[in-house]
TORKOLKOL-217141 format. One record per residue: residue number from 0; y, z, x of N, C-alpha, C in turn. Coordinates in pm, whole numbers, plus 50000, padded with zeros to 5 digits. Example, Ala and Ser with C-alpha at 12.3 -4.5 7.8 and 13.67 -1.06 7.14 Angstrom:
REM residues 2
resi=0, nc2=49431, nc3=50780, nc1=51319, cac2=49550, cac3=50780, cac1=51230, cc2=49670, cc3=50780, cc1=51320;
resi=1, nc2=49775, nc3=50708, nc1=51285, cac2=49894, cac3=50714, cac1=51367, cc2=50003, cc3=50787, cc1=51290;
This chain:
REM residues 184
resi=0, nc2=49882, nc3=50000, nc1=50084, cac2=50000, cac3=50000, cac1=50000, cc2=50124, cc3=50000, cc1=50088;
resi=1, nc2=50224, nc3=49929, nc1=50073, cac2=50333, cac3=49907, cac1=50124, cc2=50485, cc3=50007, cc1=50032;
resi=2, nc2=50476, nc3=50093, nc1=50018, cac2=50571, cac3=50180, cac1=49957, cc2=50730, cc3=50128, cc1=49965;
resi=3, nc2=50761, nc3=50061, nc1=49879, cac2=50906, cac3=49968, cac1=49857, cc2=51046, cc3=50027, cc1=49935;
resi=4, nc2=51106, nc3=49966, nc1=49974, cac2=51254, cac3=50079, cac1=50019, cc2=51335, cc3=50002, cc1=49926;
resi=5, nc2=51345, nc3=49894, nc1=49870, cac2=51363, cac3=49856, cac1=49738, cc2=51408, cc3=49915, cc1=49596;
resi=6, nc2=51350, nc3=50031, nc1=49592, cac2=51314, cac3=50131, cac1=49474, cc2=51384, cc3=50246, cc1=49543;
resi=7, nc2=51428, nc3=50288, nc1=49606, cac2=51501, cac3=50429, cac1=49653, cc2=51511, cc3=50509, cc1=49584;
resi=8, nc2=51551, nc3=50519, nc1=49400, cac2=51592, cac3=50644, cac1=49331, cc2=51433, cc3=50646, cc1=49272;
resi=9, nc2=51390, nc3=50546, nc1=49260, cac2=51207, cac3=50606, cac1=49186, cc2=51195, cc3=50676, cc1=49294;
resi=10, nc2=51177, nc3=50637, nc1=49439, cac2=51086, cac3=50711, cac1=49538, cc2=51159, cc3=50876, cc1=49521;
resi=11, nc2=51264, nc3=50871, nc1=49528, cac2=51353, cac3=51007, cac1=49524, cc2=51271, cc3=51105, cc1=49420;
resi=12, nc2=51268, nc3=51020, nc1=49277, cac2=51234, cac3=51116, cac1=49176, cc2=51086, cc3=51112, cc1=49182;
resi=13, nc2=50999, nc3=51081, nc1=49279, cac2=50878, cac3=51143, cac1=49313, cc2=50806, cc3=51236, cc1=49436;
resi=14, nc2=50924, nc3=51281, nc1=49489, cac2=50911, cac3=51344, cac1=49628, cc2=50819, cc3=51502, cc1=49571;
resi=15, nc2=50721, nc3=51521, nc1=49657, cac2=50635, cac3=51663, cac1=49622, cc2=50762, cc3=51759, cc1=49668;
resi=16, nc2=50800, nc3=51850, nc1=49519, cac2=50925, cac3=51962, cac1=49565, cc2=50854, cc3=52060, cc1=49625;
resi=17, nc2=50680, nc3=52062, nc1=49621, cac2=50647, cac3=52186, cac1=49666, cc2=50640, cc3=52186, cc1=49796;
resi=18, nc2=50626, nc3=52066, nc1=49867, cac2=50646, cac3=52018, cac1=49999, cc2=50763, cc3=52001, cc1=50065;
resi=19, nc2=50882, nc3=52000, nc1=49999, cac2=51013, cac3=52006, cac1=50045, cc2=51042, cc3=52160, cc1=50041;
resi=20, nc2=50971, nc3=52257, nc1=49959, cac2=50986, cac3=52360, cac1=49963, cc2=50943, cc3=52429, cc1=50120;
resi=21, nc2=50839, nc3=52431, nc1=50102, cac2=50755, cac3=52430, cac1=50224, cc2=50779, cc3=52414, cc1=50354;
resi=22, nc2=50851, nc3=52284, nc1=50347, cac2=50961, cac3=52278, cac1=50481, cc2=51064, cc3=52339, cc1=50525;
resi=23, nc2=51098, nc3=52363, nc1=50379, cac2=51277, cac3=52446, cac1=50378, cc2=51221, cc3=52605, cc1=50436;
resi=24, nc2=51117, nc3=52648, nc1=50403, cac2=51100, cac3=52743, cac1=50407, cc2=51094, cc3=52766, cc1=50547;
resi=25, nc2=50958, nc3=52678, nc1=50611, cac2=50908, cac3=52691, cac1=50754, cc2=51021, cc3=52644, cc1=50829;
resi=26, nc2=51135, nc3=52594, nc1=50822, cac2=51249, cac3=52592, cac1=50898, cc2=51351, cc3=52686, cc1=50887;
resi=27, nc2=51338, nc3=52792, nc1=50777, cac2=51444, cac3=52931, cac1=50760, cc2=51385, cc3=53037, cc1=50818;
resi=28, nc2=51207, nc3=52985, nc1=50832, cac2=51138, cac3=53096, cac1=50930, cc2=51150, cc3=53127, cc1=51045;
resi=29, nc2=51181, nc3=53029, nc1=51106, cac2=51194, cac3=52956, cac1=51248, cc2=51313, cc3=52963, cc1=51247;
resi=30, nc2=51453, nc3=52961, nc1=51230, cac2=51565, cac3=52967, cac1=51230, cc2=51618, cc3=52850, cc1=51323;
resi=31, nc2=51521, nc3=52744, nc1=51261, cac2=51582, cac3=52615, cac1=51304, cc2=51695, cc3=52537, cc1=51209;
resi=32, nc2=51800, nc3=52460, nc1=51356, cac2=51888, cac3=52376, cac1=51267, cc2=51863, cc3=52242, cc1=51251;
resi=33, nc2=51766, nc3=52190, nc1=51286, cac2=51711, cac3=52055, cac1=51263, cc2=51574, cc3=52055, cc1=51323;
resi=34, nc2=51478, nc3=51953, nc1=51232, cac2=51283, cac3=51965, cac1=51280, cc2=51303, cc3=51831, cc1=51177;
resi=35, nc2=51171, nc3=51800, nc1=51257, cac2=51149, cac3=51659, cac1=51216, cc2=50980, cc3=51710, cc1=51143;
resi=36, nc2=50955, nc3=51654, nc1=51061, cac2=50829, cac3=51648, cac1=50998, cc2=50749, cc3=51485, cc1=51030;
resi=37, nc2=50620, nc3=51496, nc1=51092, cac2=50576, cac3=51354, cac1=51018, cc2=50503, cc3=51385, cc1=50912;
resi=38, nc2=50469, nc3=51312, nc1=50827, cac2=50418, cac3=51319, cac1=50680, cc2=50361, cc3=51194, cc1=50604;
resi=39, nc2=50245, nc3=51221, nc1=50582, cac2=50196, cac3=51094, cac1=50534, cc2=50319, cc3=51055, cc1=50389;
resi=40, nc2=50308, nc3=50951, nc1=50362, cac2=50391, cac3=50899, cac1=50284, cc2=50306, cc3=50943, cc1=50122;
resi=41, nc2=50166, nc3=50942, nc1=50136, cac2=50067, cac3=50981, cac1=49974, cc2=50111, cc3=51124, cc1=49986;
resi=42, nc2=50141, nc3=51186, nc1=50084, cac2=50178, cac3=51347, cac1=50094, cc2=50331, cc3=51376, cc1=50056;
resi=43, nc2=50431, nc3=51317, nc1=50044, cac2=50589, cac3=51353, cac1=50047, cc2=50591, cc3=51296, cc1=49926;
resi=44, nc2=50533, nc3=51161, nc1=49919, cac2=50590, cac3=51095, cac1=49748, cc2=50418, cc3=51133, cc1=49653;
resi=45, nc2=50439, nc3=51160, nc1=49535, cac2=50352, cac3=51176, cac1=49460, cc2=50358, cc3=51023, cc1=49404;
resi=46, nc2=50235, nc3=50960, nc1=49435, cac2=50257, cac3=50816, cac1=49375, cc2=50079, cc3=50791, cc1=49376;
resi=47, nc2=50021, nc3=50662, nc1=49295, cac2=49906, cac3=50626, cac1=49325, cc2=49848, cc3=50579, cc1=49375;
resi=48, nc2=49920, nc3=50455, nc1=49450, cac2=49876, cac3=50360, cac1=49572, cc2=49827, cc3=50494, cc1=49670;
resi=49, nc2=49743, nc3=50443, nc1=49764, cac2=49725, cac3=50486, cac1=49901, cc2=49771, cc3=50424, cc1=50009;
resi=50, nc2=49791, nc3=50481, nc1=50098, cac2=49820, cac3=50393, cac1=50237, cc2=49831, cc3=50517, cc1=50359;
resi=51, nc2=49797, nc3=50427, nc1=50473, cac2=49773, cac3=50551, cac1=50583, cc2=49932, cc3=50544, cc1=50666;
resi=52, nc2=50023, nc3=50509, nc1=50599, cac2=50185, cac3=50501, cac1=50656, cc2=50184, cc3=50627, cc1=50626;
resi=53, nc2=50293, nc3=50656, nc1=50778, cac2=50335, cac3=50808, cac1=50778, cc2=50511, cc3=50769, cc1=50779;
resi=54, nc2=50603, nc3=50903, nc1=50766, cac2=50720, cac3=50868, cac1=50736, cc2=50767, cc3=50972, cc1=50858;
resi=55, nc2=50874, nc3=50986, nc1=50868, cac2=50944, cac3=51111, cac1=50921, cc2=51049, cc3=51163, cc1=50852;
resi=56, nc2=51019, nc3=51312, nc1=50798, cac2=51115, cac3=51398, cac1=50717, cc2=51203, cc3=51465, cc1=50815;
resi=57, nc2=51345, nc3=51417, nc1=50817, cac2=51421, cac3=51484, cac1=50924, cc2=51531, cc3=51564, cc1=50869;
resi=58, nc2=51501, nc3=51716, nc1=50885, cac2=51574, cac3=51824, cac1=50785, cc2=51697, cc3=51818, cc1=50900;
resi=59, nc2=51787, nc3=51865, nc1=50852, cac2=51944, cac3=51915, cac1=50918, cc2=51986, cc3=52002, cc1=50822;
resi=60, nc2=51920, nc3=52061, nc1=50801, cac2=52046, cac3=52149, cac1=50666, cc2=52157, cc3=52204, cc1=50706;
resi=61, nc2=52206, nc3=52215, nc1=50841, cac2=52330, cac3=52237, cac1=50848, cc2=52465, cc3=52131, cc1=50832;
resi=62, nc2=52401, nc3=51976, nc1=50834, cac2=52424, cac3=51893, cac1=50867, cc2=52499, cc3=51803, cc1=50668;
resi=63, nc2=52575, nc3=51786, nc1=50645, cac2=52627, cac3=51682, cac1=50541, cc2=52586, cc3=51537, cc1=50559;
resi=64, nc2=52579, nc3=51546, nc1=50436, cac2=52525, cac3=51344, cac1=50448, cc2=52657, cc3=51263, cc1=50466;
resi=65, nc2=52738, nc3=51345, nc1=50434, cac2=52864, cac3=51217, cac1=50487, cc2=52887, cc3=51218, cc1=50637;
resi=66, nc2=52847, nc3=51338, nc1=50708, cac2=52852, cac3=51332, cac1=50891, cc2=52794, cc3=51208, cc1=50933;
resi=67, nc2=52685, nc3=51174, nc1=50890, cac2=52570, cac3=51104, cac1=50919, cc2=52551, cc3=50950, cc1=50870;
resi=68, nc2=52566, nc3=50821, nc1=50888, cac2=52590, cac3=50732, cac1=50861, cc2=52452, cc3=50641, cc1=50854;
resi=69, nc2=52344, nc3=50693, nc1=50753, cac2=52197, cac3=50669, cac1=50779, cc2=52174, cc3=50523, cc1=50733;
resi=70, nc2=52286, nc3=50460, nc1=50705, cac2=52248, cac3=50321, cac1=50656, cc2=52328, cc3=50212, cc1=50761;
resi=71, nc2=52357, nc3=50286, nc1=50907, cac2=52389, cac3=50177, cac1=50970, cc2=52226, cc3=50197, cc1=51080;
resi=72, nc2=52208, nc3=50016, nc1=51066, cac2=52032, cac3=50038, cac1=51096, cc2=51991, cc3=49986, cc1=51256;
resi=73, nc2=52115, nc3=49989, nc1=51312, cac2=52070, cac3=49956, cac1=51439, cc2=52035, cc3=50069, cc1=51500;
resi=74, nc2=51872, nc3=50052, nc1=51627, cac2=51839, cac3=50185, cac1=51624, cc2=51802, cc3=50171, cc1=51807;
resi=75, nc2=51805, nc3=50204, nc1=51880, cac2=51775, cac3=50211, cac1=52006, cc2=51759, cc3=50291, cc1=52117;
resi=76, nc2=51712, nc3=50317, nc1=52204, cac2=51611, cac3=50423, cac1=52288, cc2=51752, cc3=50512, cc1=52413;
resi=77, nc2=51723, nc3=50624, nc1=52416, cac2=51816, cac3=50725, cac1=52527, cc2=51708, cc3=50818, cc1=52559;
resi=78, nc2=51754, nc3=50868, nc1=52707, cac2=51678, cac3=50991, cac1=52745, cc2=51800, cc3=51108, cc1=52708;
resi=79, nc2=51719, nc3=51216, nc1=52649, cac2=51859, cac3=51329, cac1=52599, cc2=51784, cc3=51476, cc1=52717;
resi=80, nc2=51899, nc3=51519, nc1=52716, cac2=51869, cac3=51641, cac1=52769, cc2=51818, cc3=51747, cc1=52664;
resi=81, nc2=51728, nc3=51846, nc1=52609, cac2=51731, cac3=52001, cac1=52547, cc2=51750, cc3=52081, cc1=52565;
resi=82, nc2=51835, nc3=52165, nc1=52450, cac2=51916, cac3=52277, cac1=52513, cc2=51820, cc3=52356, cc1=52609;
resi=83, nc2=51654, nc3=52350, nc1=52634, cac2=51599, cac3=52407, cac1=52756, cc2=51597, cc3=52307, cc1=52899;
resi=84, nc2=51680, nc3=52237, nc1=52869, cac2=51683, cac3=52147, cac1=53031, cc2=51574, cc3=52072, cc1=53053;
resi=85, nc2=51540, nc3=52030, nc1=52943, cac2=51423, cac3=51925, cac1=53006, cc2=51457, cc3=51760, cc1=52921;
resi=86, nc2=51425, nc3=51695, nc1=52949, cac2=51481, cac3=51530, cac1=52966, cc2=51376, cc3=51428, cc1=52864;
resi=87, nc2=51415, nc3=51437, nc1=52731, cac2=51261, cac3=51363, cac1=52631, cc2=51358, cc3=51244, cc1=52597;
resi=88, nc2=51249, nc3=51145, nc1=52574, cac2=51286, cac3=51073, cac1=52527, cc2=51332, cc3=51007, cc1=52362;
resi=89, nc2=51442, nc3=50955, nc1=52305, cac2=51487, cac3=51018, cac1=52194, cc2=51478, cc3=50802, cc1=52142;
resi=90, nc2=51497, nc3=50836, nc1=52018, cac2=51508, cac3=50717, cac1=51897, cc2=51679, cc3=50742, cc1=51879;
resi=91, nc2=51770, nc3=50674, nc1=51915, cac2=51888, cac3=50670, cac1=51808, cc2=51922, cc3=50624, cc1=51704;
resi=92, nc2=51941, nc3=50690, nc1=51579, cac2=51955, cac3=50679, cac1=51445, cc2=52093, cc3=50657, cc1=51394;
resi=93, nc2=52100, nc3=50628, nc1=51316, cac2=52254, cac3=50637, cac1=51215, cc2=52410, cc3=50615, cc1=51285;
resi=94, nc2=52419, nc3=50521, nc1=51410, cac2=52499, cac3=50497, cac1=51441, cc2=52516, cc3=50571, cc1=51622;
resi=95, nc2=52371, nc3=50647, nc1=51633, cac2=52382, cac3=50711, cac1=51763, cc2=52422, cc3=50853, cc1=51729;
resi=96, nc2=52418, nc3=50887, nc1=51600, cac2=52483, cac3=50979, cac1=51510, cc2=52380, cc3=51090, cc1=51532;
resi=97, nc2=52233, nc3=51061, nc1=51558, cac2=52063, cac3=51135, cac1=51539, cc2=52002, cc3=51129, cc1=51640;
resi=98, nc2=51975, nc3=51186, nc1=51716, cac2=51842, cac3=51161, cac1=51856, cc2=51747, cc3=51214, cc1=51753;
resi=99, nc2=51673, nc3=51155, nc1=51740, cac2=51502, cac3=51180, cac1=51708, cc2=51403, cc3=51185, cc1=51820;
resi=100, nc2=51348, nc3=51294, nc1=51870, cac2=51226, cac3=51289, cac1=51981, cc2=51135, cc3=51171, cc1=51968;
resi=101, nc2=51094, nc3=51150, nc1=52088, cac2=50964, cac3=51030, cac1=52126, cc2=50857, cc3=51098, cc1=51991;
resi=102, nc2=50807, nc3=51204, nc1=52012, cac2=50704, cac3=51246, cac1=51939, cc2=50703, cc3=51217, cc1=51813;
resi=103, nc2=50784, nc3=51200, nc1=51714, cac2=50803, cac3=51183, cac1=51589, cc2=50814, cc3=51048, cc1=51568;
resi=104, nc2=50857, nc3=50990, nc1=51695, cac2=50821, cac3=50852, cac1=51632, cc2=50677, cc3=50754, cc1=51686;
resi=105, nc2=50635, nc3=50840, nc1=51759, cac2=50477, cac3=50816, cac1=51772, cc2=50382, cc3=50850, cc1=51712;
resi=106, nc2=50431, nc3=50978, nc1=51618, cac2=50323, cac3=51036, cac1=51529, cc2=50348, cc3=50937, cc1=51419;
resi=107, nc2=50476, nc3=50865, nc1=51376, cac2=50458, cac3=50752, cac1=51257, cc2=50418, cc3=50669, cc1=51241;
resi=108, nc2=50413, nc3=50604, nc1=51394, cac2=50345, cac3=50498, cac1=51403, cc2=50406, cc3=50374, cc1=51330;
resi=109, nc2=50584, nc3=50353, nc1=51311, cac2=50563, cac3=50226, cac1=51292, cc2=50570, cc3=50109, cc1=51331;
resi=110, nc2=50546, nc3=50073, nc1=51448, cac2=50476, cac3=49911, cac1=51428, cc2=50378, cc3=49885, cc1=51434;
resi=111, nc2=50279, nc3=49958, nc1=51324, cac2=50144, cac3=49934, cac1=51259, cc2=50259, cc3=49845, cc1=51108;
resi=112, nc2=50360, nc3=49925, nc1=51090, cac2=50412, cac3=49872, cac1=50951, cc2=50543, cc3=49776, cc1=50958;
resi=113, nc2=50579, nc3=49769, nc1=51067, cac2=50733, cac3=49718, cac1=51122, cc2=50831, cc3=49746, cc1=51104;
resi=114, nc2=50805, nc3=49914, nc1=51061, cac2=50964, cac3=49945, cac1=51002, cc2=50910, cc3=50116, cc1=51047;
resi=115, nc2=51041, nc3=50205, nc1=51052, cac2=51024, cac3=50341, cac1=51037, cc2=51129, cc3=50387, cc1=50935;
resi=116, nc2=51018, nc3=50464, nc1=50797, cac2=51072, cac3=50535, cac1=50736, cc2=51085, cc3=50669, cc1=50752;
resi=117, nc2=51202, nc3=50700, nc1=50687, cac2=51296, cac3=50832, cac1=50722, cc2=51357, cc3=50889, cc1=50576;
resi=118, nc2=51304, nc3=51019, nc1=50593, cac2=51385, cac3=51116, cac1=50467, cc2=51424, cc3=51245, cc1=50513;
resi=119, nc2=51564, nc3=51176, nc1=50523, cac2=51639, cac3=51251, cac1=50517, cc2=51678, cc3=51384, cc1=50427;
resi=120, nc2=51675, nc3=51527, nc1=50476, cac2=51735, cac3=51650, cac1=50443, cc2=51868, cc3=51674, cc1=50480;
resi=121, nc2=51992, nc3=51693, nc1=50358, cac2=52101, cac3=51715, cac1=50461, cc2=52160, cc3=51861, cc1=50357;
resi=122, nc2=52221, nc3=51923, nc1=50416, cac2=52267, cac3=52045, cac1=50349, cc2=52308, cc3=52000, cc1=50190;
resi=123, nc2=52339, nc3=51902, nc1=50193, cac2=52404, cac3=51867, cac1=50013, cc2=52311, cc3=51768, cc1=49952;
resi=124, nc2=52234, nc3=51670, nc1=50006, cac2=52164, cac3=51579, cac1=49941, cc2=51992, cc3=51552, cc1=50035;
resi=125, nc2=51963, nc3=51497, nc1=49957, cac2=51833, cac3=51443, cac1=50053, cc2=51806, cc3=51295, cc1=49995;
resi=126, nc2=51802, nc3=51210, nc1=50133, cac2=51853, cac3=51055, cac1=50093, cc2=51725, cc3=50974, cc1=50212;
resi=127, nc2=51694, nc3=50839, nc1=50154, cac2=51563, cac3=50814, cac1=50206, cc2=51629, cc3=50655, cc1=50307;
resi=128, nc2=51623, nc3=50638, nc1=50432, cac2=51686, cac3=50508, cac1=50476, cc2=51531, cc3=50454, cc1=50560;
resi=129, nc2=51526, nc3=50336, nc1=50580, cac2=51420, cac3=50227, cac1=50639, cc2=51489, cc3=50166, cc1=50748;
resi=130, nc2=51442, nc3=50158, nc1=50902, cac2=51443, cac3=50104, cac1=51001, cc2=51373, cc3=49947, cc1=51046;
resi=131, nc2=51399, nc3=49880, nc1=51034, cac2=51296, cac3=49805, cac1=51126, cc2=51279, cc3=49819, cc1=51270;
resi=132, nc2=51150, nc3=49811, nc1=51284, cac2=51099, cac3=49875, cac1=51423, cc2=51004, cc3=49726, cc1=51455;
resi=133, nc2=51038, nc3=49661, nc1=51586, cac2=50979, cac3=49558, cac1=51643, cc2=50904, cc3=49632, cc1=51763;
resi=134, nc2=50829, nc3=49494, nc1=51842, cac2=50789, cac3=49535, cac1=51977, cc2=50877, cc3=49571, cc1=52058;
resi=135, nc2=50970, nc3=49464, nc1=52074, cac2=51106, cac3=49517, cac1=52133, cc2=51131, cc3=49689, cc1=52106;
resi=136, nc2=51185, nc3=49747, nc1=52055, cac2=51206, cac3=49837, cac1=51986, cc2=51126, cc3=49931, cc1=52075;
resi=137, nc2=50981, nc3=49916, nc1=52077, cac2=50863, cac3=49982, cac1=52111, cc2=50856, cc3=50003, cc1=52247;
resi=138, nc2=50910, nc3=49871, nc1=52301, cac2=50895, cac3=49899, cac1=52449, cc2=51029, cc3=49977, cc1=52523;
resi=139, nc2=51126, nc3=49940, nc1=52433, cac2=51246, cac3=50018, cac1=52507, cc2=51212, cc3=50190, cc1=52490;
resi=140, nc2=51165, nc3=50236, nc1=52390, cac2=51100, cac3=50391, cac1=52360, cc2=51022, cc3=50403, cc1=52483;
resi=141, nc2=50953, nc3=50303, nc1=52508, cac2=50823, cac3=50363, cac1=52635, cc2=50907, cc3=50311, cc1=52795;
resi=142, nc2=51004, nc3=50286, nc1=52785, cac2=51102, cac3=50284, cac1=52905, cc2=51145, cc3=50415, cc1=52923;
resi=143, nc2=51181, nc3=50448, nc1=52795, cac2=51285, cac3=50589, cac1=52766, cc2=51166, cc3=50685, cc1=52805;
resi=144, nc2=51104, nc3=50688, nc1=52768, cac2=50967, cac3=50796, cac1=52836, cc2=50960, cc3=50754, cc1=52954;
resi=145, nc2=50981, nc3=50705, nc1=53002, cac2=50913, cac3=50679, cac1=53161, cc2=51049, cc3=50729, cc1=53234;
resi=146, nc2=51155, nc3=50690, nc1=53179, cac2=51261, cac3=50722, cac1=53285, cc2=51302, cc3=50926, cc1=53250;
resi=147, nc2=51238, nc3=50940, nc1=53160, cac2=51199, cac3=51051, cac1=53132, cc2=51132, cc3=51173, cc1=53232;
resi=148, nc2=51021, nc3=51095, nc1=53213, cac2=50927, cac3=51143, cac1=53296, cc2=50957, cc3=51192, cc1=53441;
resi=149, nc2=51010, nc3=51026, nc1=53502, cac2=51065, cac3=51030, cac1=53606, cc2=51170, cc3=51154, cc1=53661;
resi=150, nc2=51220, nc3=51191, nc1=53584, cac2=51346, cac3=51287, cac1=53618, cc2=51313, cc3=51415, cc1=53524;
resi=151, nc2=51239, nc3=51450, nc1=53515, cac2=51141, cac3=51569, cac1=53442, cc2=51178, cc3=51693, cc1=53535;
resi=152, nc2=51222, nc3=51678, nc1=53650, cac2=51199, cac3=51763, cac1=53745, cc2=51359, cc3=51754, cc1=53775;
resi=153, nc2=51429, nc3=51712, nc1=53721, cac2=51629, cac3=51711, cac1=53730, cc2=51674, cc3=51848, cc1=53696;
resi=154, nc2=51763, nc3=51913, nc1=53752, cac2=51855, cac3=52024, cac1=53719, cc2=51979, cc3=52005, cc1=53646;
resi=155, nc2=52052, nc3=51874, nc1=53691, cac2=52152, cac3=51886, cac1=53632, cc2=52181, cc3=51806, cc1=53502;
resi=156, nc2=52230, nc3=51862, nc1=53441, cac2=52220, cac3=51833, cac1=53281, cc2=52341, cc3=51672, cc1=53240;
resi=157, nc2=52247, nc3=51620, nc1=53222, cac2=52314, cac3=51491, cac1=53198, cc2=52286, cc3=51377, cc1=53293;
resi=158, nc2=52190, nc3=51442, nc1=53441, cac2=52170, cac3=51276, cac1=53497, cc2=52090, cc3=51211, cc1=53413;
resi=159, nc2=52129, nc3=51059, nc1=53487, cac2=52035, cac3=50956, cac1=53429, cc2=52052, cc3=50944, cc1=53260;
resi=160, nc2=52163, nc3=51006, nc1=53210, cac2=52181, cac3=50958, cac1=53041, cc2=52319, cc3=50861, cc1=53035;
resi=161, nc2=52291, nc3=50730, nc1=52924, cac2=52429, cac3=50675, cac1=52903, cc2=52471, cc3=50741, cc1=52818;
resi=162, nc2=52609, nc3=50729, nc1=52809, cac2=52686, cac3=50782, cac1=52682, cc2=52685, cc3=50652, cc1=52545;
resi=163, nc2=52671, nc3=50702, nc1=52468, cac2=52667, cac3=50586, cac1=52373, cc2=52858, cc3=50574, cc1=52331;
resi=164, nc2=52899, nc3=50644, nc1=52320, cac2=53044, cac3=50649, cac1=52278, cc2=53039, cc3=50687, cc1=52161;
resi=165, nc2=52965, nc3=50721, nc1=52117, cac2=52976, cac3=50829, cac1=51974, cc2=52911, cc3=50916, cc1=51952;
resi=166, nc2=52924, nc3=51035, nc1=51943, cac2=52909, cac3=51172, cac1=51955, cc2=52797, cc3=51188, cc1=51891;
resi=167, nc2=52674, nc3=51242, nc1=51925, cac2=52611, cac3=51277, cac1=51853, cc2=52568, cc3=51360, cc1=51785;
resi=168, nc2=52536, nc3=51417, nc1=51679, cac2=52596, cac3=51493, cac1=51555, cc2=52436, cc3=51614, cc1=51562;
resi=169, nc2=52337, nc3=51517, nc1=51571, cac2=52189, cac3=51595, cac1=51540, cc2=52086, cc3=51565, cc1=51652;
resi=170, nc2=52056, nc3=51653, nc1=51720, cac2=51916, cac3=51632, cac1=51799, cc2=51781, cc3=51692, cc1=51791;
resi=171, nc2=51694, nc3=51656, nc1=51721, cac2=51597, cac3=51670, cac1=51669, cc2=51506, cc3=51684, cc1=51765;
resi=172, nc2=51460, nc3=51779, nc1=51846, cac2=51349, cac3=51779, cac1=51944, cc2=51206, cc3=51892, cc1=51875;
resi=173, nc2=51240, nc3=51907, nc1=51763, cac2=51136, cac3=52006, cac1=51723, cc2=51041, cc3=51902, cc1=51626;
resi=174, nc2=50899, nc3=51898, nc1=51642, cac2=50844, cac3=51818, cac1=51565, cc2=50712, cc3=51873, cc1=51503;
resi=175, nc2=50655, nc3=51871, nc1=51398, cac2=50583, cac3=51908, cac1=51345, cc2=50467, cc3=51812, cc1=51253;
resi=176, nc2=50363, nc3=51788, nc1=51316, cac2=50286, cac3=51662, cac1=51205, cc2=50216, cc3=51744, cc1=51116;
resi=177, nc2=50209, nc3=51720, nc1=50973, cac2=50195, cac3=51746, cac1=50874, cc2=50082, cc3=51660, cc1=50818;
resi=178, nc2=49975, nc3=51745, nc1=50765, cac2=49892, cac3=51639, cac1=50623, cc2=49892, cc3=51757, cc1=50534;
resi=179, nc2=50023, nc3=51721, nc1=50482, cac2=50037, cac3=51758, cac1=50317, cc2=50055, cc3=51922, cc1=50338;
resi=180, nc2=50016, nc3=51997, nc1=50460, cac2=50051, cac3=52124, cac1=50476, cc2=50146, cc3=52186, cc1=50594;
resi=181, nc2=50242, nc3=52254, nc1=50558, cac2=50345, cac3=52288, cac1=50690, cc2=50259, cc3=52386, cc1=50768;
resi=182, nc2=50295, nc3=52387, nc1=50894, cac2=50205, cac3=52441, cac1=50996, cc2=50210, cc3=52607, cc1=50991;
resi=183, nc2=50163, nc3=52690, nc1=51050, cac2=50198, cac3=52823, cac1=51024, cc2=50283, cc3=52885, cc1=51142;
């Protein structure tokens, strides 16, 4: 099953609330300000098709949906620093607006589907945007890991990163894969 991005307010009004609950929760436990979920897509939307597409649920609840510009769709690869000093490799989202970790977008896996879907959590709304994801795409991520890697062992905070020229708003290095249950 190919789950439409087409349809946006059906998909909305079928999202499992007990699973958005669930998240909200395990991220007020944790006293995190942003975590990325992967999540099968039969697990987040209550629907009947099947399909083995996974999505990524990326909470910010501190974060407003107007900060965040999730429908500009150009998306491309940076190494980011974490606030513990270590150097991962990140997805840029929404204008350079989102670092998303390597991990979350390997646990989705999409270019099995050619696109990466994303649902968005933001302190006032929760809004669903679609990426297309090529090979291209794929290989610049596994650059970004490597030059990663490479400098794994750096002290000072910021070698080896470009600046994109726009600030980035959310960095998502916490990731959690999900089937249908939040972790404990």
């Amino acid at each position: 099953m190919h789950i439409p991005s087409t349809d946006v307010g059906t998909l909305l009004d079928n999202l499992d609330v007990d699973l958005l609950a669930a998240i909200q929760a395990h991220m007020e436990e944790r006293g995190s300000s942003s975590s990325a979920y992967v999540v099968p897509m039969t697990s987040i939307f209550i629907v009947r098709e099947r399909t083995e597409e996974r999505c990524a649920f990326i909470a910010v609840p501190q974060t407003s949906r107007n900060d965040v510009d999730i429908g500009f769709k150009r998306i491309f690869s940076e190494v980011r620093v974490t606030p513990d000093r270590k150097q991962r490799a990140c997805l840029m989202l929404a204008d350079g607006a989102v670092a998303l970790a390597e991990a979350a977008v390997v646990g989705v896996d999409p270019l099995q589907y050619k696109r990466l879907a994303i649902i968005w959590m933001f302190a006032d709304e929760i809004a669903i945007s679609e990426y297309s994801y090529s090979n291209a795409t794929s290989e610049a991520l596994l650059r970004a890991s490597r030059v990663a890697d490479a400098h794994a062992r750096s002290e000072q905070r910021g070698t080896g990163l470009r600046s994109t020229g726009k600030q980035t708003i959310v960095e998502v290095f916490d990731i959690f894969d999900v089937d249908g249950r939040i972790p404990s």
